[in-house]
Structure formats: structure tokens, C-alpha cells
N, C-alpha and C positions, 0 to 999 in steps of 0.2 A: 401184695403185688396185684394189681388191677388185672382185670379180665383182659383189656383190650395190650397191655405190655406182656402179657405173656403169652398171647397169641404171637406176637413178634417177634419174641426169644425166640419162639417156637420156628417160625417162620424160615427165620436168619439163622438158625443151626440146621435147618433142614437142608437150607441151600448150602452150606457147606460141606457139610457130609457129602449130598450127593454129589457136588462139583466135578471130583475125579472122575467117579462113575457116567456119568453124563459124555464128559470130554473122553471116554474109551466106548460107551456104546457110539458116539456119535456116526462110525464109519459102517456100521452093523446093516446092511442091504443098500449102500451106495458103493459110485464106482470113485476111481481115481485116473483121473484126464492126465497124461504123459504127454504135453506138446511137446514137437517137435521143429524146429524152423528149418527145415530140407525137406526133400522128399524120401519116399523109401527106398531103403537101396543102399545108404553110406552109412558112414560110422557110426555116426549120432545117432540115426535110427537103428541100425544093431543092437546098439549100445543101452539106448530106451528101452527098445524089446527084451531083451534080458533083463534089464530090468522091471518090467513089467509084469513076467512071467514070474515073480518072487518075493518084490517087495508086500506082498498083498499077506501072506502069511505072518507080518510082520508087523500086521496093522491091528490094532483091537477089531474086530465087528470081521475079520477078513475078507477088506471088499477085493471087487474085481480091479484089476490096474487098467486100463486101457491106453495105444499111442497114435495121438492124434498129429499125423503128419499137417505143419503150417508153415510152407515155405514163403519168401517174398521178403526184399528188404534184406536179404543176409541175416535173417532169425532177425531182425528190429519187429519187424511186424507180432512174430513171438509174443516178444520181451513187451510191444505197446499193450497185447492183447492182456495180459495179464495183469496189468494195470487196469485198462481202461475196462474190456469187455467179458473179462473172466469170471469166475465164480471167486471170492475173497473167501470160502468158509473152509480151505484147506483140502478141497475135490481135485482146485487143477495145480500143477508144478510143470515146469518146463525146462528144455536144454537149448543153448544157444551156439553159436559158434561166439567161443573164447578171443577171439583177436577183436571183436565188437568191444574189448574192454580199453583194450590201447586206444581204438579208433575213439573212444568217448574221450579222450584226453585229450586225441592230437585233435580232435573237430570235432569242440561240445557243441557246435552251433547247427552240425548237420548233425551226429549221434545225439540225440537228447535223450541220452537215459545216462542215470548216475548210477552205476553198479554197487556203491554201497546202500544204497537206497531198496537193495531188495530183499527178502527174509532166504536168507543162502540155506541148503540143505547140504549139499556138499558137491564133491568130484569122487566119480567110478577112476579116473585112471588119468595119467599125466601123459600129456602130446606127445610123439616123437615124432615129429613133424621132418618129412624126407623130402627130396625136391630129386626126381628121376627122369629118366628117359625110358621111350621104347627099343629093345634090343637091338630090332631092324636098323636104325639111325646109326651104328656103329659105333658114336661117341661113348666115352666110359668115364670122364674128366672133369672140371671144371675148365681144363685148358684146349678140350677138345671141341666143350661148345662153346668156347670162346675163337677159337679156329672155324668154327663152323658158320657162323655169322648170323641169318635170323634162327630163332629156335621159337619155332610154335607151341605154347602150352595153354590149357586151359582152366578156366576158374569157375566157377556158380554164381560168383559177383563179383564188383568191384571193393577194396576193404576186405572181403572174407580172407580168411584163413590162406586159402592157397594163393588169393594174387598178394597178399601180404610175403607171403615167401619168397613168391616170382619177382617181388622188386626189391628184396633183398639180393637175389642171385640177379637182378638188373642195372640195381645200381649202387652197389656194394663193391660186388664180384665182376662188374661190368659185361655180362654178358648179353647181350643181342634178345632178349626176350619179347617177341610180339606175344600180349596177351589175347585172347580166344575165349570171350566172357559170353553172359545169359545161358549158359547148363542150369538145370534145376536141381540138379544133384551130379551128385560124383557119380553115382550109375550111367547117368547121358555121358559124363564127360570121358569115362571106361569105355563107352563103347566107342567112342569117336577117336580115342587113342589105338584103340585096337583095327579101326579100318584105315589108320594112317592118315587122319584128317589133323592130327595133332601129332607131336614129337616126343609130349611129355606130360608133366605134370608136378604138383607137390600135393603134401595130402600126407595125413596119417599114416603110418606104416603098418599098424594093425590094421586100419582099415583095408587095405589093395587086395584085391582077389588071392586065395591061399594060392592060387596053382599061379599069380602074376609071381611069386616070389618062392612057389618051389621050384620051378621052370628056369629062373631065372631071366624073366621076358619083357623085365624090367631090370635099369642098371640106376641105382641110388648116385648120384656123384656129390650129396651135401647132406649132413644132417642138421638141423637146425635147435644147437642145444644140445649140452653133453648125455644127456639119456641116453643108449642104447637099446637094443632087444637082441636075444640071444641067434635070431634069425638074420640081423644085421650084419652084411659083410662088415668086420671092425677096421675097416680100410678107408670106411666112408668117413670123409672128413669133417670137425664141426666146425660150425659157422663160426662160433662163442672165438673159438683156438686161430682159424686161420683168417680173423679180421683182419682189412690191412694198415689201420692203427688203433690205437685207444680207444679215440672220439668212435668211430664206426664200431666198435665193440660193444659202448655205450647203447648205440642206436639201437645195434639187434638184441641188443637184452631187454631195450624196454619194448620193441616192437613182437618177442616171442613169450616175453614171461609169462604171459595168460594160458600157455602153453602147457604149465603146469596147474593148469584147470581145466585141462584139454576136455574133459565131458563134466562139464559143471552142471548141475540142477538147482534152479531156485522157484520161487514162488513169491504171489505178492505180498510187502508189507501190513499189508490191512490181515491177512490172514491170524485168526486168533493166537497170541502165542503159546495156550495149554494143546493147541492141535501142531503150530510148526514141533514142538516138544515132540509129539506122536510121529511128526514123522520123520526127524532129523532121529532121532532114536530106532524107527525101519529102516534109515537108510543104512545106518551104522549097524544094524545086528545082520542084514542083509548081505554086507559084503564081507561078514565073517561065515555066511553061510554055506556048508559045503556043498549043498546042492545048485548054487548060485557059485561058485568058483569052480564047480565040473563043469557046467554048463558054457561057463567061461573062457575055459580053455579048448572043451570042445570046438564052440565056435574061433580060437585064436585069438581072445579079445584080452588083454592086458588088464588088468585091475590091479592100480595103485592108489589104494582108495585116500580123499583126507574129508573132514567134516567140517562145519561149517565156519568155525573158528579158522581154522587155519586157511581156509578160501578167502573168507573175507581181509586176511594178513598177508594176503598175496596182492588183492586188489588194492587196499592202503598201501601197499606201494607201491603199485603203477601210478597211480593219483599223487605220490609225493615225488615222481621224476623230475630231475630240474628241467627251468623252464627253458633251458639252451638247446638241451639236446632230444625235447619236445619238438622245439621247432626245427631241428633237423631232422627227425626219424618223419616229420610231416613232409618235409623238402622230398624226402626218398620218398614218401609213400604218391607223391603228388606227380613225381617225374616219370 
């Protein structure tokens, strides 16, 4: 065998051998970028932050986690960033708001991002997505605020998560909803419910301040989706149950499913796949980890975790919803 072929062999078994090793020191004195598309203060960011605080033990090289708050666009700005301006070498991963995956169906021409198109890591926990009032306001119903006539609520955006709710309970449930948009976060839109500038709101149920719901200073009148939590008055109705026919059944199922990707984390496709490997494997030893689900509960935060296989079987079938009652979950969301 020639000098110059067996320097080669030599070469190409070296890179192999090392390959694993390579792709486990790789994280060994870097950090790991947590974007955010809110600001601090809500779920998402909670929800980061704990995860930030643990996923790192999880990683070969134990970097630092770090959460880069990047509001704008309802997390699109996010989701473009990670694409366009991000690091692709498996540094940065990000969380979105989950109703941005419906909006891609009902209006690919204003959402232009295709959700399967991303390298999915997984989901911490599935939505329960509530739609309430402030105590003060007296209403306890669906029939009370529909007796009540305007009902002020507010959102973060137009599309996001909660006016996506608010026009279900608008034009579903037919209630009087004036929305109350540009909050940057749920934190602004908290405090503006608390000085009586607003009536209500929808929004996570993990997420509402612990003493909004041991106080009872908030009154739930819809849940949206059969999920409950054990703090949940089970009196509160769901949406799924009391549609008022089939077709509108349809609509909120495909307008909430993404619900149960309520804290989803993905990352770009260009990202190598022996590194998403690294981390879709933290993500999943992480959420077995007991010091990550004390942590968990200490703060009130729900963890149902699923991985990335089953996120992405969630998202194929938002994308396979017929195309009838596409256009009408677009009709509500537009009205």
C-alpha cells in the first residue's frame, strides 16, 4: 500500500473516531442563547428561565444557558431571527407564542414561516389557556358578560395567543369584546387590569400571579380546551364542550391546538444535526430532572413535557386542516 493511501486511511479513521468526541466537547466554554419573543415578566419568560437555570448540566462541555428577551411581531421577529441573524452552530434556540402556528395556515402571506421547516426541540408544558375577569367587574359567566355589553380586555398583539382567545369568546360566544392591544408583555397588560384600565383578559393559567388565583381576584368564565389544573375552579366551562354547533367546534380546535405546544422550543434547520441530537436529548433528561421539576412547582409552572417528534405531529396537523374551516376560523379571527 503506498505511502500517500495510507496516510488517508489514516486521515479518514481519525475523523471518525474523533467525530462524537468533537460534537460533545463542542459546547465546553460557550454559552447557550434562550430567545424569547416577550418581554420579562410572562410565561414564556418564566418558563425560559427555568429552563435556563438546568438545561446546562445536561449539555456535554456544561455551558452557561442564558434568556435573551426579543419581543416584536408576536415572537415572528423571534422565529425571523433565527433564521436570518442567529448563530446556526446550535448556541441559540428559542420559544414563540404557539397560536403563531395556526396564524401560519390561516395567513401564509402575512405569517411567512412554515413551522415544519424548523429543527423542533420540544414543549415544557401544554396550554391551558383561560379567558377571565377582574373580581371588581362583578361578572362570573359567559352570560353575565354577555349582559354586560362592551368588555375591555387586553392582548400584546394582534394574532397572539390571547386576542386569538378574545375572538373566540367574540365571535363564537358572541360577547361584546373591545380589544386593548400594543402591551409588551403580560406583565404591562397585569398591571393595567389591576388599576381598572381593563376588565380582563385571557392568557395562561400558570402563568397569572399566584396570589391573582389564590385570592381569587380573578373569576375564569371559559377554558379553552379540555386540560384543566388542580387549581382550576372545575366549574369553568370548556370552549371544545360548549360550542354552539359542530362547524364552530371545528374552528376552535384548529384555532387552539397549538395549545398543546403551549411553551414549545425550536431552533434553526441549518443547525448541525449531531448538535440538535445534544440538545433534544438535554431537553428530555432535563424534564426528568428532579431539581428542575422542584424548581417547577416551586415557581407554579406545569410541566407536561413532549419531544420533538410528537410537536412536529401536532404541527402536521394543523397544516392538514380542511380548507373550509380554514377559512372560517380566518373569517373569526379577522372579525
Amino acid at each position: 500500500m503506498g505511502m500517500r493511501r495510507l496516510s488517508a486511511l489514516i486521515a479518514i479513521a481519525t475523523l471518525v473516531a474523533g467525530g462524537p468526541t468533537v460534537a460533545q466537547d463542542f459546547y465546553r466554554g460557550k454559552s447557550l442563547s434562550i430567545l424569547v419573543g416577550f418581554s420579562a415578566g410572562g410565561g414564556y419568560d418564566l418558563n425560559a428561565r427555568l429552563l435556563a437555570r438546568h438545561i446546562g448540566r445536561h449539555i456535554p462541555g456544561n455551558p452557561a444557558a442564558l434568556v435573551v428577551n426579543m419581543p416584536g411581531a408576536g415572537t415572528l421577529t423571534l422565529l425571523q431571527s433565527l433564521d436570518l441573524n442567529a448563530a446556526k452552530d446550535g448556541t441559540v434556540i428559542g420559544t414563540f407564542d404557539f397560536s403563531q402556528i395556526g396564524n401560519s395556515r390561516m395567513n401564509p402571506d402575512k405569517v411567512k414561516v412554515d413551522f415544519r421547516r424548523f429543527a423542533w426541540i420540544g414543549s415544557m408544558a401544554e396550554d391551558i389557556g383561560v379567558c377571565f375577569v377582574w373580581h371588581g367587574t362583578g361578572m362570573k359567566s359567559l352570560d353575565d358578560l354577555k349582559r354586560r355589553g362592551e368588555v375591555h380586555m387586553g392582548s400584546t398583539n394582534p394574532g397572539g395567543t390571547a386576542d386569538l382567545e378574545q375572538r373566540i369568546v367574540k365571535n363564537i360566544f358572541k360577547v361584546d369584546v373591545r380589544p386593548v392591544t400594543g402591551y409588551a408583555g403580560s406583565a404591562e397588560e397585569r398591571l393595567a387590569i389591576e388599576r381598572g384600565e381593563l376588565d380582563g383578559g385571557c392568557g395562561t393559567w400558570s402563568s397569572q400571579p399566584p396570589d391573582w388565583i389564590r385570592d381569587r381576584k380573578i373569576v375564569p368564565f371559559v377554558r379553552m380546551g379540555q386540560a384543566t389544573a388542580p387549581d382550576l375552579p372545575a366549574e369553568v366551562p370548556d370552549a371544545l364542550a360548549i360550542a354552539p354547533s359542530e362547524r364552530d367546534r371545528a374552528i376552535i380546535r384548529l384555532l387552539i391546538e397549538g395549545g398543546e405546544l403551549g411553551k414549545p422550543f425550536v431552533a434553526s434547520l441549518a443547525v448541525p444535526p449531531e448538535r440538535m441530537a445534544i440538545l433534544r436529548k438535554a431537553f428530555t433528561e432535563t424534564m426528568r430532572d428532579p431539581d428542575f421539576l422542584a424548581d417547577a412547582e416551586k415557581q407554579h409552572l406545569p410541566i407536561s413535557p413532549r419531544g420533538d417528534q410528537g410537536a412536529l405531529k401536532i404541527v402536521e396537523e394543523i397544516y392538514a386542516t380542511p380548507d373550509d374551516i380554514v377559512a372560517a376560523a380566518k373569517r373569526v379571527m379577522a372579525e
